[in-house]
MARTORLO-15013 format. One line per 5 residues: number of its first residue (from 1); their letters; for each residue x, y, z of C-alpha. Coordinates in steps of 0.25 Angstrom, whole numbers, plus 5000, padded with zeros to 4 digits. Layout:
NUM) a) X Y Z; ...
! end
This chain:
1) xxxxx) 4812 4960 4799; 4812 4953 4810; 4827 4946 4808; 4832 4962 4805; 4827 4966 4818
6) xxxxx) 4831 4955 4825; 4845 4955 4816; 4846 4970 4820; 4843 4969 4833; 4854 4959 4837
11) xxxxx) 4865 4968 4830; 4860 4980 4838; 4860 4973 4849; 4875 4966 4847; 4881 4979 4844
16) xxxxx) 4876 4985 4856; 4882 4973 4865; 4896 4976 4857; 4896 4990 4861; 4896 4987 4875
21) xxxxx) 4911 4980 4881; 4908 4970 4890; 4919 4960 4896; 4920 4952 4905; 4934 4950 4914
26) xxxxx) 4939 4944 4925; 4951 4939 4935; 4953 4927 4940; 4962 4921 4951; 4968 4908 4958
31) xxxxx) 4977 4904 4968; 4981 4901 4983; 4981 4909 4995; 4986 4907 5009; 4984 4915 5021
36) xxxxx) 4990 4914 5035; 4982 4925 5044; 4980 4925 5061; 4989 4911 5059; 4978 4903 5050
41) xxxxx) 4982 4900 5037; 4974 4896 5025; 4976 4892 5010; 4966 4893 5000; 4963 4893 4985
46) xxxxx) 4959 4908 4978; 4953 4910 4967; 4944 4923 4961; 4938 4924 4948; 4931 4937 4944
51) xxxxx) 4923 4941 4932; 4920 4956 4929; 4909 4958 4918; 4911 4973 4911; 4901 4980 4902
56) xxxxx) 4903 4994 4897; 4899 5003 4886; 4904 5017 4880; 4893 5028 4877; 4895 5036 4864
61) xxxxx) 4900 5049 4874; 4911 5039 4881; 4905 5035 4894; 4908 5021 4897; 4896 5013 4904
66) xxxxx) 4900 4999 4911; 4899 4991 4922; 4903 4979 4928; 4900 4967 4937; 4909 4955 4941
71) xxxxx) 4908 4940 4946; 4920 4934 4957; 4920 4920 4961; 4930 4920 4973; 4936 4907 4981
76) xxxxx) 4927 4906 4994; 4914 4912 4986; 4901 4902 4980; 4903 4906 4968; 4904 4919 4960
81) xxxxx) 4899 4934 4966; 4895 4945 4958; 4898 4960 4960; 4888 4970 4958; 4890 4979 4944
86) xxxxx) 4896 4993 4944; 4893 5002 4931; 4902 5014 4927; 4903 5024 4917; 4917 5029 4913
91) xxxxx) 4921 5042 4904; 4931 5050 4904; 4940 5046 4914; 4928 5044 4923; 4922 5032 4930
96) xxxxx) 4909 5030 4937; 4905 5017 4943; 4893 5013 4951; 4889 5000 4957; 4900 4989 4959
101) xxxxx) 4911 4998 4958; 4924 5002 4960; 4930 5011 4973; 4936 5022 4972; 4946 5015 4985
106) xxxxx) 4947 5002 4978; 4951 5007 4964; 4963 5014 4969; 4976 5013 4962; 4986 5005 4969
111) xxxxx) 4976 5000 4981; 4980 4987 4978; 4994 4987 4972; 5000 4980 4985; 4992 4968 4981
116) xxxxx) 4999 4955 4979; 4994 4939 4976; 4984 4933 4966; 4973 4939 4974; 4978 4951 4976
121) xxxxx) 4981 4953 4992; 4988 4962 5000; 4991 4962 5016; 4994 4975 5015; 4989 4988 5009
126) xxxxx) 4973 4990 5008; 4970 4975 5015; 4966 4982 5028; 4959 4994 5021; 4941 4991 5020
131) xxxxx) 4936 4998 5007; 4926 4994 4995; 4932 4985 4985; 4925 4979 4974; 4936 4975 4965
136) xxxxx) 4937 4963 4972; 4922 4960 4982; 4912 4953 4976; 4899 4960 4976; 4889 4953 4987
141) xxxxx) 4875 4952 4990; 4878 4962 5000; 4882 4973 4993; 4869 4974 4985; 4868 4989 4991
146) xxxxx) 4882 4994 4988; 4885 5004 4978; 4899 5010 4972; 4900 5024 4965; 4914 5024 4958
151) xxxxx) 4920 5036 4951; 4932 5037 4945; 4941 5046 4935; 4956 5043 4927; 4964 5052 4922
156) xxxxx) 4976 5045 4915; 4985 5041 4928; 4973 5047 4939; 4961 5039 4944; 4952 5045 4954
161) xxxxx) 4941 5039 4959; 4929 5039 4970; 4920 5029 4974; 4907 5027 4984; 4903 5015 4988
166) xxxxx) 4889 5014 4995; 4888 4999 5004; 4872 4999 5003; 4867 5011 4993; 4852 5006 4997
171) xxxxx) 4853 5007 5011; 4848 4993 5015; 4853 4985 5026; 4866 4978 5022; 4871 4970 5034
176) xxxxx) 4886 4968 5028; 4889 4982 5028; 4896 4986 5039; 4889 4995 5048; 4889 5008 5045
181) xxxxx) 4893 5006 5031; 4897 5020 5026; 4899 5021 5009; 4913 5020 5005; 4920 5032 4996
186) xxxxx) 4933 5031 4991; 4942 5039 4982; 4955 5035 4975; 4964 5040 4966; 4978 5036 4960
191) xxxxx) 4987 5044 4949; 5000 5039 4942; 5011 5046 4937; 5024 5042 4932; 5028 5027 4939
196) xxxxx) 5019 5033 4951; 5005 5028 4956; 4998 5034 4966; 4985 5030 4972; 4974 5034 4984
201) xxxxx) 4963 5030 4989; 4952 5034 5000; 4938 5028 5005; 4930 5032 5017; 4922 5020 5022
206) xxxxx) 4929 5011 5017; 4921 4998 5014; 4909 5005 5020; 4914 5005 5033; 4910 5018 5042
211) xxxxx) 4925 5026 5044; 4934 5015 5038; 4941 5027 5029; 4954 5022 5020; 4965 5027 5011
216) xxxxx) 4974 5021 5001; 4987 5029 4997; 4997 5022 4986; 5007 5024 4977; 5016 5014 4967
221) xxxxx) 5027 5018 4961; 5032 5012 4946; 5047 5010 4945; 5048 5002 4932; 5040 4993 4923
226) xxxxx) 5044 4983 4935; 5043 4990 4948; 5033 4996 4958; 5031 4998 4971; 5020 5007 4979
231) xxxxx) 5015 5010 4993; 5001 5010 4997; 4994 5015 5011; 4981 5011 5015; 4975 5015 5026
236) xxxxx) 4962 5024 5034; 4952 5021 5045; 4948 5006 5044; 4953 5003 5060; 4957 4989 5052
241) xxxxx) 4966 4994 5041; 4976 5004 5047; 4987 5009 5038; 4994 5001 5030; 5006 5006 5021
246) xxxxx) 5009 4996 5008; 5023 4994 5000; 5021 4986 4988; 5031 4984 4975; 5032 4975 4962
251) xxxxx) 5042 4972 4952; 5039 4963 4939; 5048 4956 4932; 5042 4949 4919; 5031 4941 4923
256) xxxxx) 5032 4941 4937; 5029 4953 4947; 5034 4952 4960; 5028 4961 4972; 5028 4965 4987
261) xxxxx) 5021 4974 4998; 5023 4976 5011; 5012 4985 5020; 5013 4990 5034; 4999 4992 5042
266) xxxxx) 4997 5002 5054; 4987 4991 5063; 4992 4989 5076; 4985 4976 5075; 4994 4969 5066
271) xxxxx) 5006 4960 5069; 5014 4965 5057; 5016 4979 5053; 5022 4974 5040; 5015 4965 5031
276) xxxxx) 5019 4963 5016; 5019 4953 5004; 5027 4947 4991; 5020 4942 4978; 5022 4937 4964
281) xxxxx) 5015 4938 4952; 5017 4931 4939; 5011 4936 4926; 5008 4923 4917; 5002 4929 4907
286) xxxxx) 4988 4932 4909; 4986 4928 4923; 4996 4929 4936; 5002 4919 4947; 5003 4928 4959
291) xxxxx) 5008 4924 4972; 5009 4933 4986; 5014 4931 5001; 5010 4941 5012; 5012 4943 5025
296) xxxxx) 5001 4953 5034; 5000 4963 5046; 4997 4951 5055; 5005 4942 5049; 4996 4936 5040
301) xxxxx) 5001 4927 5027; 4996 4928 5014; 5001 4920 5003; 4995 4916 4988; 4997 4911 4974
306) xxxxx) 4989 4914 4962; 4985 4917 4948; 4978 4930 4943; 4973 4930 4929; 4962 4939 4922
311) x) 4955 4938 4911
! end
């Protein structure tokens, strides 16, 4: 009797792990950077690898109930850094996340389309723009206190979304927020239509900084299988950002995708109104070698070389 409990157990058990999906996924990325910047120049290795760790499960009515949680190991870090967990529940075309979670900002369509190189940089566009960003911070000891409420909806080619982002929900003393440390809400939205994308994007207090409202404004436009090119704006009340105006275009050829920007910035602090970039990428099947060369507001040089690959 007690090999059929035991037996019966086990198989209740093992069904109920099979119902739930969990994966785990990942990126990783290797290469060489330079950087000439106020006339010191400096080469250096890069490399990131991140691993995301998914859990979800569907309820007989159709709500999906997941969550996730993510290790990064960084060049210049001890060792690998852990973000806090985000939970959601998705039906319907709706999403809620709480926790770890997206922005509203963040998640926007097109934000980052200008972006060229293995690491994914850009010297123009959103670089002088402070917001929330976990798609790419790792979660520290710091941020025990911080909370993200993320909602969003799709509607075949529509996404809309909103989030708040609260920098210490229990109102203990945190010495690394900024003083004055407001909570961050944002919305997005970006709809396609035809060859035509269009994307924006708006958050007051950006990065929890009192006053520091921005906007994102951009739209890409398909010409063929081969060609796009867009124009994105970025700009608000951050005394540090100004207004900066993007022009970006790609065109691929079999493996290889070749790209450019240029941006112009309003700051009267620059040296250089115009600031702009090349790059290459070249599909190997299953990874990528990318490779950039920019050139910043304050004539400031950026250059790598890299491989991309997921997994």
């Amino acid at each position: 009797m007690k090999k059929i409990l035991l037996a019966t157990t086990m198989i209740v058990a093992t069904a109920g792990v099979a119902a739930a999906d969990v994966t785990v996924s990942g990126s990783g990325r290797m290469g060489i950077v330079y950087a000439e910047v106020g006339g010191t120049d400096a080469t250096r290795i890069a490399y990131r690898l991140r691993l995301n760790f998914d859990a979800s499960k569907e309820t007989d009515g159709g709500i999906t109930f997941g969550g996730r949680f993510r290790a990064q190991a960084t060049d210049g870090t001890t060792g690998a850094l852990w973000n806090n967990a985000k939970v959601y529940a998705k039906y319907n075309g709706f999403t809620v996340e709480v926790g770890n979670t997206e922005t509203a900002y963040d998640a926007a369509a097109l934000l980052y389309a200008s972006e060229f190189g293995f690491i994914g940089s850009t010297t123009a566009g959103y670089a002088f723009q402070n917001y929330t960003s976990y798609r790419s911070s790792e979660y520290t000891a710091a941020q025990v206190d911080r909370l993200g409420v993320y909602v969003a909806y799709s509607a075949d080619t529509f996404n809309a979304r909103l989030s708040v982002v609260t920098p210490d929900q229990n109102g203990s003393i945190n010495t690394s927020l900024p003083a004055g440390a407001k909570e961050e809400v944002s919305v997005s939205a970006d709809y396609s239509f035809g060859d035509f994308v269009v994307s924006g994007a708006y958050a007051s207090s950006g990065n929890f900084i009192d006053g520091n409202d921005i906007y994102f404004l951009g739209g890409e436009y398909k010409f063929n299988d081969a060609l796009s090119a867009g124009l994105l704006v970025n700009g608000g009340d951050d005394a540090d950002g100004g207004v900066t105006v993007t022009a970006y275009g790609r065109y691929t050829t079999g493996a290889v995708t070749f790209g450019g920007f240029i941006g112009t910035n309003d700051l009267n602090t620059n040296q250089d109104d115009i600031g702009g970039g090349l790059g290459i990428s070249y599909d190997i099947g299953g990874a990528t070698v990318d490779a950039t060369i920019q050139r910043g507001f304050n004539d400031d040089t950026y250059a790598d070389l890299g491989v991309n690959f997921s997994f």
